[in-house]
C-alpha positions in Angstrom: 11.2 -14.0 -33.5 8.0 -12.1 -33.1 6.8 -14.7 -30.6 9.3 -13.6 -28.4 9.6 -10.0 -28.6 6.0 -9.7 -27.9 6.4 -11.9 -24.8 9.4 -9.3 -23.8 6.6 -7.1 -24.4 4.2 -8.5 -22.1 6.6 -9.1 -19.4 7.4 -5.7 -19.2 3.9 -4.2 -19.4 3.1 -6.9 -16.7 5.9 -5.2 -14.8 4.9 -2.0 -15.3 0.9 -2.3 -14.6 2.6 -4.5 -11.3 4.5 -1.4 -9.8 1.8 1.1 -10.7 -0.7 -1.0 -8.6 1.8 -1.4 -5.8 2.1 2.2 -5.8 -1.2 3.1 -5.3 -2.2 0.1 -2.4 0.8 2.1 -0.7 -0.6 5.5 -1.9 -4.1 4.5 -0.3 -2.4 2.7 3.1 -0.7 5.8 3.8 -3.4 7.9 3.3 -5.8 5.3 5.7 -3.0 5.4 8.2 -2.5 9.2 8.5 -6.1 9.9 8.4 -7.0 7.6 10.9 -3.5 8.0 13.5 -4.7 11.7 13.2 -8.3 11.6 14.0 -9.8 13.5 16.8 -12.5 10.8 17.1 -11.2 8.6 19.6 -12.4 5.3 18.7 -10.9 5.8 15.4 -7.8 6.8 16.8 -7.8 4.5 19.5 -8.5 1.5 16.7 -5.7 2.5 15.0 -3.2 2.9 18.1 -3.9 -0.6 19.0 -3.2 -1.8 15.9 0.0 -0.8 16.0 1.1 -2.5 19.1 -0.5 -5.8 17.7 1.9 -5.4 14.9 4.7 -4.7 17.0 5.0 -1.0 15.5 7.0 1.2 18.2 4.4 4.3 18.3 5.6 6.0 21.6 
């Protein structure tokens, strides 16, 4: 029985560590995406213009 309580146990940490990582990578995109789509340097903002019409993002 204690076999599989600590596998519950794992499961859910697994979940848990699984959603807090998630969470940042879209923490950390976001941040990318804003700072970049609102850059006054056009290269950068050009860079990341394009890549929005490669990924078929509407942006106009």
């Amino acid at each position: 029985m204690n076999t599989q309580t600590s596998s519950i146990a794992k499961t859910s940490s697994n979940l848990s560590e699984m959603i807090k990582a998630r969470l940042v990578a879209l923490a950390f995109a976001g941040a990318m995406l804003f700072t970049v789509g609102f850059a006054q340097s056009a290269p950068l903002h050009n860079a990341a213009h394009d890549t929005r019409h490669v990924e078929v993002f509407p942006c106009h």
